[in-house]
N, C-alpha and C positions, 0 to 999 in steps of 0.2 A: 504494500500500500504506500503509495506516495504522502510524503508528510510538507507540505507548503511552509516555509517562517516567512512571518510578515515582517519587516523592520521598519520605520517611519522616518521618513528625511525631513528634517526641517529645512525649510526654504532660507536662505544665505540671504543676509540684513542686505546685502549691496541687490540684490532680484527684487526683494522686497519692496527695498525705497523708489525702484524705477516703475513697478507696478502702481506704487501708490501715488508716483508724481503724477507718471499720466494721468492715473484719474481724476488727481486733483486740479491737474488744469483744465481737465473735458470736463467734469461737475461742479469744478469752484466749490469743494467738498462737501456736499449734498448726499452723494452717494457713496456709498463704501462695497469695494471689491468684495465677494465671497469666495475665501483661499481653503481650499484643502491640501493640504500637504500631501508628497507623493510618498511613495515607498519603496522598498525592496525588497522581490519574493525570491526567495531560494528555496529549491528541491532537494530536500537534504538528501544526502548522501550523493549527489550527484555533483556537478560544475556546471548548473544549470540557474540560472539569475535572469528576474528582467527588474529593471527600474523605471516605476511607472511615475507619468511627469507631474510637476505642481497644476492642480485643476483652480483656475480662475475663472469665475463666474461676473463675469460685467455686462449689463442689460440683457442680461438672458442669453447671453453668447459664452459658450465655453472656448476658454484660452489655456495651452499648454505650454507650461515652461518646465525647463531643467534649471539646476545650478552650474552656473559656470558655462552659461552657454549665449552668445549674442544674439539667438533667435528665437521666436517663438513660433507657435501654431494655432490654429483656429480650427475647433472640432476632433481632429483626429492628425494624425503624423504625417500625413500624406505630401502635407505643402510645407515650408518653414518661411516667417516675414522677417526683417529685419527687427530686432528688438525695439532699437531708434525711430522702431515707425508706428511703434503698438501707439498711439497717442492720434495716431490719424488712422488709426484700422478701426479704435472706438467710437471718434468721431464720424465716420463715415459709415463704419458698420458692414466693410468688404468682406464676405468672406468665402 
């Protein structure tokens, strides 16, 4: 039987502050991000790991981020935007 651990990453203060700048210029702090923290599964006994991303929730649009990464995604991994741009991806609402 396969045994799953969950571990929980906490989002790194420098992701954090850039998540919360953009909002705060697109809402002039009105509204606040909803951040779930990502984590790490491992198949014990095995070399087997996925690291699932930080889930942000702004106007009803989910955004995925890593730590330590310039890019984000909208929905699912398929595409990646420039980090420096989540602030006109909210505003605009591309996705």
């Amino acid at each position: 039987m396969l045994h799953i651990i969950k571990k929980e990453i906490n989002m790194s203060k420098e992701l954090y502050s850039k998540i919360e700048w953009a909002c705060r210029l697109e809402f002039h702090g009105k509204e606040q991000p909803q951040i779930i923290n990502g984590c790490l599964r491992i198949i014990e006994h095995t070399n087997i790991a996925y690291v699932e991303p930080h889930r942000v929730i702004i106007k009803d649009r989910l955004y995925l981020f890593f730590n330590e990464h310039d890019y984000f995604y909208i929905n699912d991994l398929s595409t990646k935007y420039p980090l420096s741009k989540l602030q006109e991806y909210i505003a605009d609402g591309n996705t």
